[in-house]
C-alpha positions as CSV (number, residue, x, y, z in Angstrom):
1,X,18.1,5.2,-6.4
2,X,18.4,3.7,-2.6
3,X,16.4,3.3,-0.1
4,X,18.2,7.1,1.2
5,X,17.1,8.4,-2.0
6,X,14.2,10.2,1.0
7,X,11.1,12.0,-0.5
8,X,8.3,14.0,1.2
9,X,5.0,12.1,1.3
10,X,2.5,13.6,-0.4
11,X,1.8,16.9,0.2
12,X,3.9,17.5,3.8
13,X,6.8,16.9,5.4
14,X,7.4,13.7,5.9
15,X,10.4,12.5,4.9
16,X,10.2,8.7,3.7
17,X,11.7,5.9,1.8
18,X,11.0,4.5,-1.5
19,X,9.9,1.4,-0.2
20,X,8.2,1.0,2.8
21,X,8.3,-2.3,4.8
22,X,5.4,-4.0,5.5
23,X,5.3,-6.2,8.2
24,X,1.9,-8.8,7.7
25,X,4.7,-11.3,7.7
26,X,5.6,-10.8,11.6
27,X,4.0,-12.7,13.9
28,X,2.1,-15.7,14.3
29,X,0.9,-17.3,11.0
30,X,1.3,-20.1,8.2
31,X,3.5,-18.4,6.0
32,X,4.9,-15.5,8.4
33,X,8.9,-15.4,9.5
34,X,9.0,-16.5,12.6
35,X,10.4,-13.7,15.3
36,X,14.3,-13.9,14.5
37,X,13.9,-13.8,11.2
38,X,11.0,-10.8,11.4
39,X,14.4,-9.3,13.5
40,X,16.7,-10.0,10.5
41,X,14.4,-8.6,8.2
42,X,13.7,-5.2,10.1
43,X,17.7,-4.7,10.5
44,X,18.1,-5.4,6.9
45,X,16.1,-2.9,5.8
46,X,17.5,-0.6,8.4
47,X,20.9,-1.0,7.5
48,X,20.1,-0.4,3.8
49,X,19.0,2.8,5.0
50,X,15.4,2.2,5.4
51,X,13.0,4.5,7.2
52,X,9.4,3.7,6.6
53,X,8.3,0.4,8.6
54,X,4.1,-0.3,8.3
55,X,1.8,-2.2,10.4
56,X,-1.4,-2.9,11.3
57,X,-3.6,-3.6,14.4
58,X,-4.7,-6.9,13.3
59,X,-1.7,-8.4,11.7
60,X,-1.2,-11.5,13.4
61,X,-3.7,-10.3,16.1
62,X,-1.1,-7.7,17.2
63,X,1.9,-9.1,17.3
64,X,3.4,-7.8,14.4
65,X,3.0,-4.1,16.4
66,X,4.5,-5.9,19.3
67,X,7.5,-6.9,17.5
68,X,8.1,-3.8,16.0
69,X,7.8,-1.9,18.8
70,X,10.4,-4.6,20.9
71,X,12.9,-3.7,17.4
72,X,12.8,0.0,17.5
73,X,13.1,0.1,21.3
74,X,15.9,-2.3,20.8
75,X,18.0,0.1,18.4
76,X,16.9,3.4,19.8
77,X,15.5,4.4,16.4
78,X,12.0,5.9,17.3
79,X,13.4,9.5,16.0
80,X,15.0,7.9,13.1
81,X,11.7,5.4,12.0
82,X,8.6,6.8,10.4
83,X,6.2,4.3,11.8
84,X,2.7,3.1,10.6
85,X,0.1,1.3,11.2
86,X,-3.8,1.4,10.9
87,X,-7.2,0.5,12.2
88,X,-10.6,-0.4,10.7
89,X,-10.8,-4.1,10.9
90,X,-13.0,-5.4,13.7
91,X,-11.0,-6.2,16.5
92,X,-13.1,-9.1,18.0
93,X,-13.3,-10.7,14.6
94,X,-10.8,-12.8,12.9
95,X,-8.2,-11.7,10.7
96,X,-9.5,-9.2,7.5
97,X,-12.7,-9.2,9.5
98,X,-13.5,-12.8,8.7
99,X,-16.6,-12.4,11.3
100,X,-19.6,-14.7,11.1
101,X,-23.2,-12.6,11.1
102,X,-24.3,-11.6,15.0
103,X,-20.8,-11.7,16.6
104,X,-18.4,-9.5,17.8
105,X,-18.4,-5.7,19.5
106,X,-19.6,-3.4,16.0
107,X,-17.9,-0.7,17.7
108,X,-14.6,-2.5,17.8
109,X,-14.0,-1.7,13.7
110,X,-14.5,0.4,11.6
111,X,-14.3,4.6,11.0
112,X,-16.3,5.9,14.2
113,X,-14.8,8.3,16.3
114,X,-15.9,5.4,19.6
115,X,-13.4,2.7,17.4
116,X,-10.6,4.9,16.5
117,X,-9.5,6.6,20.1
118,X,-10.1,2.6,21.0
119,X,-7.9,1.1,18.4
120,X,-5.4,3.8,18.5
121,X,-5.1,3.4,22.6
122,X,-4.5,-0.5,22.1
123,X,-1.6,0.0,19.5
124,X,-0.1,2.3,21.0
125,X,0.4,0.2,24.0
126,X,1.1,-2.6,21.7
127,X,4.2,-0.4,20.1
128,X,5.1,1.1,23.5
129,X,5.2,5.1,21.9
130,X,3.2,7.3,22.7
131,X,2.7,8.8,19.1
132,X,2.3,7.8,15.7
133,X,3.8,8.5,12.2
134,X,1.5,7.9,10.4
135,X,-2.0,6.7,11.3
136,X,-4.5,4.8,8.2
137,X,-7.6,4.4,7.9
138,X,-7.4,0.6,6.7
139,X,-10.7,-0.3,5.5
140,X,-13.8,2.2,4.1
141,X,-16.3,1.0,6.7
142,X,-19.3,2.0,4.0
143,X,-21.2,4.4,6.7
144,X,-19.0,6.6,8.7
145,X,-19.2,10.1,7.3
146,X,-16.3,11.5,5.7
147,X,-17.0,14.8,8.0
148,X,-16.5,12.5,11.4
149,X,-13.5,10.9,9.9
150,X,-11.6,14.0,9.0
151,X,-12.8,15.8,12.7
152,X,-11.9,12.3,14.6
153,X,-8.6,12.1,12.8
154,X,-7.7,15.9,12.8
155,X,-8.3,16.1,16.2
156,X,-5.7,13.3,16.9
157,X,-3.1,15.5,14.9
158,X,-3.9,18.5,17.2
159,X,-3.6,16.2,19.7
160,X,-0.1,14.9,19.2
161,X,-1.0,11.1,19.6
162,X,-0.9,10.7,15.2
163,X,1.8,13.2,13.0
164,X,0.1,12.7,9.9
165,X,-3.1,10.2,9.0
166,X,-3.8,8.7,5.2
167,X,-6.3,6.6,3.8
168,X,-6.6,2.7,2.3
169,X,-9.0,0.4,0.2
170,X,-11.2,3.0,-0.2
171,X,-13.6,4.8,-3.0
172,X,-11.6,7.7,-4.8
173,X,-14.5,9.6,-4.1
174,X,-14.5,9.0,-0.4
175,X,-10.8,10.3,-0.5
176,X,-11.6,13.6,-2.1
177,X,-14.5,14.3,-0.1
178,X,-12.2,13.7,3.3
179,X,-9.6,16.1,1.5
180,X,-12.0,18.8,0.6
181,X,-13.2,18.9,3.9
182,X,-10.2,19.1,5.7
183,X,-9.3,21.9,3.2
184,X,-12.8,24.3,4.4
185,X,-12.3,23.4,7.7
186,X,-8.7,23.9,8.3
187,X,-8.3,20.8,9.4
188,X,-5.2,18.4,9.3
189,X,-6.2,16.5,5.7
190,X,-5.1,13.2,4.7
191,X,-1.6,12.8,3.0
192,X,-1.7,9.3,1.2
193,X,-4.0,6.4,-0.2
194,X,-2.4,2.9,0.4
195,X,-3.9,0.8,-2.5
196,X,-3.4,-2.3,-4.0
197,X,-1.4,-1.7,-7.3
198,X,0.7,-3.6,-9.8
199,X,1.2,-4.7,-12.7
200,X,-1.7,-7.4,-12.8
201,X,-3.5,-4.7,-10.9
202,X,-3.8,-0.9,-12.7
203,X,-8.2,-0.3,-12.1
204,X,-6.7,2.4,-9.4
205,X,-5.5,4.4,-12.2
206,X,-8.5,5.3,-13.8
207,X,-9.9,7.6,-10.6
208,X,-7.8,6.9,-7.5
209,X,-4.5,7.8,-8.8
210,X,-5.9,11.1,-10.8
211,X,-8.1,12.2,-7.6
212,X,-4.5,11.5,-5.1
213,X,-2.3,13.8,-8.1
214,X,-5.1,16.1,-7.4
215,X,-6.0,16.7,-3.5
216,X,-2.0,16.3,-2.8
217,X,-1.5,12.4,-1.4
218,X,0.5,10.4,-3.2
219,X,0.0,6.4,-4.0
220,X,1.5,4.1,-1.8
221,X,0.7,0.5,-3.9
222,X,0.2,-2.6,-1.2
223,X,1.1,-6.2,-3.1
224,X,3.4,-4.6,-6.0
225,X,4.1,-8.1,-6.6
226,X,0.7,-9.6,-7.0
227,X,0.6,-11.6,-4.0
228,X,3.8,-12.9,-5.3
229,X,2.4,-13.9,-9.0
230,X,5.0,-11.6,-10.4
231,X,8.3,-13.1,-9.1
232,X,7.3,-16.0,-11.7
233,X,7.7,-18.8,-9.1
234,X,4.1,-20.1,-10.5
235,X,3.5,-21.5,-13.9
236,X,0.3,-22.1,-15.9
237,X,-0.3,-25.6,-14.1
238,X,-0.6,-24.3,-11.3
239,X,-3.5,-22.4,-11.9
240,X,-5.8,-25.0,-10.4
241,X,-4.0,-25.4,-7.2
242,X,-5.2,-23.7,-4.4
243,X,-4.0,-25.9,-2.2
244,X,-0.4,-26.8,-2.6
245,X,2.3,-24.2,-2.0
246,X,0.9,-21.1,-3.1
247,X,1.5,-18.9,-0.3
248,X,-1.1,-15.1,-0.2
249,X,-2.5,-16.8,-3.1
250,X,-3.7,-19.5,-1.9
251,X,-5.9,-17.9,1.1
252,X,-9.1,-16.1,1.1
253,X,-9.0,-12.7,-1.3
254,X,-11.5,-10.3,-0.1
255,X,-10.1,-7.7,-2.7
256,X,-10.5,-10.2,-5.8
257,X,-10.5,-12.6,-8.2
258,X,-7.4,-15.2,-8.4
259,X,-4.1,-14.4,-10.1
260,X,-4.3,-17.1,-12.0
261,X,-6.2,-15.9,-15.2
262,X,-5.0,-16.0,-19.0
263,X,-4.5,-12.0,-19.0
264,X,-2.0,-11.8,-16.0
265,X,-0.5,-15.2,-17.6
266,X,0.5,-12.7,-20.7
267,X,1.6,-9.9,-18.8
268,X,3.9,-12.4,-16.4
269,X,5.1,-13.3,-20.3
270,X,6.2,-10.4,-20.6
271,X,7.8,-9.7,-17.3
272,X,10.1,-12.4,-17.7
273,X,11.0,-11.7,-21.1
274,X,12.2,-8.0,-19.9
275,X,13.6,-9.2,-16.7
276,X,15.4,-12.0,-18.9
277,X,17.1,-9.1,-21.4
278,X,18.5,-7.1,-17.9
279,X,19.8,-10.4,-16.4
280,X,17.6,-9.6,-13.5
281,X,14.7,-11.4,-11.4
282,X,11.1,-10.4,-12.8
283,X,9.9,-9.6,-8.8
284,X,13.2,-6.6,-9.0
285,X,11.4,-5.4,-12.7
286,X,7.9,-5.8,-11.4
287,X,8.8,-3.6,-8.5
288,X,10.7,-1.1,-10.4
289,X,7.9,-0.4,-12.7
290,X,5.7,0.3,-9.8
291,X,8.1,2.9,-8.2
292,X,8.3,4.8,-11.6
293,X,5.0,5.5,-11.5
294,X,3.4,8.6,-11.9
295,X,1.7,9.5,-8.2
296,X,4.0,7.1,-6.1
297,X,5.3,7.7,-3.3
298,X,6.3,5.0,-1.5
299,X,5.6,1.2,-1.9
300,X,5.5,-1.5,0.4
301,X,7.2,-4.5,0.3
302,X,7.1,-7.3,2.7
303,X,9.3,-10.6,3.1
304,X,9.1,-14.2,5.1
305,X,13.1,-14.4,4.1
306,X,16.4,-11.6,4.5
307,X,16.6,-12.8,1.1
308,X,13.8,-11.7,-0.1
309,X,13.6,-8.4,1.4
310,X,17.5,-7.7,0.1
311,X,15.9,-9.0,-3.2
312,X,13.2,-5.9,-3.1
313,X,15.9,-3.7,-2.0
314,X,18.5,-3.9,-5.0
315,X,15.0,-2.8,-6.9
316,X,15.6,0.4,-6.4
317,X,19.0,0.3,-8.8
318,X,16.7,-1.0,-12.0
319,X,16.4,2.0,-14.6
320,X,13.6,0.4,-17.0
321,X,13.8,1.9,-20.8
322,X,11.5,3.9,-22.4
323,X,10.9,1.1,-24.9
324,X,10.8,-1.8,-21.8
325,X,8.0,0.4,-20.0
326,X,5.8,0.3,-23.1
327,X,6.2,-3.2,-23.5
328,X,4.8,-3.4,-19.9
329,X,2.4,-0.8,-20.2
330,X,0.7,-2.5,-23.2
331,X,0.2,-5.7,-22.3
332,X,-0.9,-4.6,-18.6
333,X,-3.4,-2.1,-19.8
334,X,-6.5,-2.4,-18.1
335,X,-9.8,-1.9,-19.8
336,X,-11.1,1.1,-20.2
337,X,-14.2,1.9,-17.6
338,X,-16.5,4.9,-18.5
339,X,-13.7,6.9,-16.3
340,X,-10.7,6.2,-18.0
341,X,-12.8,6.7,-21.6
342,X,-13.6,10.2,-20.3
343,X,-10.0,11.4,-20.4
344,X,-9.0,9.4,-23.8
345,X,-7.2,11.9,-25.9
346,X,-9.9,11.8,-28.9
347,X,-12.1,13.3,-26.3
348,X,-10.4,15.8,-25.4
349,X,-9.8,17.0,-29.1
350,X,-13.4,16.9,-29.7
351,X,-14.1,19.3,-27.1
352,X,-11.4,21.3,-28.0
353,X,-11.8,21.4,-32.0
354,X,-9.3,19.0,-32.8
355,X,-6.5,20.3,-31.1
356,X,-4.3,18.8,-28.0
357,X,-4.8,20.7,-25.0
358,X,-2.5,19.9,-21.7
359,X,-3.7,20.6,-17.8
360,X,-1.1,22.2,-16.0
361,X,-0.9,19.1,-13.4
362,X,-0.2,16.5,-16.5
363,X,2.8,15.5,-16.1
């Protein structure tokens, strides 16, 4: 595998990479590369074949669109980039919506038809193009109806402004409901959930990834790496210290609880011990085990360093063993919810009078 190794996304035609780059890292910002280095990373990834570049409206309050859209105009490669980015986040908040209670526009964030045509507008300008790739829906705003999101974002499809438009951090149920109705309708339907998944991080399999296999979007994971818990640059001791050197892990977490608990400990055991026995760095294995997942598409990646996004890169060569996988997916099995339980395989024989029976999408 490389990053030419082009699939479709989902079900369409868009051809992308395995890995996506995600660009939270350019910009303004404590642990973000500063612009030059953003550069180097963007022409890294580019000249490793790279085609699938992310971004968001609020990353470092625009100016990681700014900077892409200054790199792409600088190499000519609109046709060539498949180009992301997303809207949802209040816009006269801080970062991630960090708003205190009273302030700020309401209509500035999330799903309404009044915030998307605004948000869209403003990046577009930001990016100087006059169309996007691929448009997401960053944030489930817990009140726009799925029947406004599908017509607002359809509509922008017909339109020309977005290609394609997908879905993140959102309920599985939310997803299938947007897909159903773009289905009756006719309508341009989503192609893609963007979710956070990794080893340390599997609760997505137990609906999201089964409702994605089934309305035709693939999974695109966000932090494969945990935040950067899986590269094994943190030990035990520093479970305590929030303050010191701990990069994403260090900040606020709207998503969840800390890394730093004694189940992920085991699982980074494990990590290492694999990435030991293939003489490679556990952040490469961690990634690799992501990408083989059933439901993938692409996953993102992001970088402060050329190193690091090279690093991510020569991922894409790792071929884990049947016997490694297990290893992996034993220690990193996440409970099993009332969801998960449902589709347990001593289930399924009861209802079928003890016998093994296979749906025609298991794969």
């Amino acid at each position: 595998m490389s990053l030419t190794n082009y699939r479709t996304l989902g079900r369409s035609g868009l051809v992308v990479s395995p890995l996506a780059l995600g660009t939270m890292t350019f910009g303004p910002g404590g642990w973000n590369a500063d612009n030059d280095t953003a550069r180097a990373i963007f022409d890294a990834y580019r000249d490793a074949g790279g085609n699938f570049v992310d971004t968001a409206d609020i990353y470092a309050g625009g100016e990681s669109e700014r900077l892409i859209g200054r790199f792409i105009r600088n190499t000519g490669a609109r046709d060539e980039i498949v180009l992301s980015t997303k809207f949802g986040f209040n816009a006269s908040a801080n970062p991630l919506g960090a708003q205190s209670a009273g302030g700020g526009n309401p209509n500035a964030g999330g799903a309404g038809a009044k915030n998307i045509h605004r948000a869209l507008d403003a990046s577009l300008t930001r990016l100087g193009t006059d169309y996007i790739d691929l448009y997401w829906m960053h944030i489930w705003d817990g009140v726009t109806p799925a029947e406004e999101v599908v017509e607002t974002m359809g509509s922008l499809v017909r339109a020309g402004k977005i290609r394609y438009y997908a879905l993140s951090d959102m309920p599985a149920w939310l997803a299938t409901k947007v897909a159903t109705i773009a289905t009756e309708r006719r309508m341009p339907g989503p192609i893609a959930m963007q979710l956070e998944y990794s080893l340390v991080a599997r609760d997505v399999e137990a609906e999201h990834v089964p409702a994605a296999r089934d309305t035709g979007m693939d999974v695109v994971p966000w932090s494969p790496l945990a935040g950067g818990f899986l590269t094994g640059k943190y030990t035990r001791g520093d479970s305590g210290d929030i303050g010191g050197d701990t990069g994403r892990l260090s900040g606020p977490n709207p998503f969840g609880a800390s890394k730093f608990v004694d189940r992920n400990w085991a699982i980074l055991d494990a990590l290492m011990t694999i990435a030991d026995e293939m003489e490679r760095p556990a952040a490469q294995v961690a990634l690799a085990w992501v990408m083989a997942r059933p439901g993938v598409g692409a996953t993102l990646i992001g970088a402060r360093t050329v190193a690091q996004v090279e690093g991510n890169i020569a991922a894409t060569g790792i071929r884990l063993s049947a016997e490694q996988i297990s290893r992996l997916d034993s220690v990193s099995a996440p409970a099993a919810g009332f969801s998960a339980a449902l589709a347990h395989p001593a289930i399924r024989r009861m209802v079928f009078g003890g016998h093994d029976v296979s749906g025609w999408r298991e794969v």
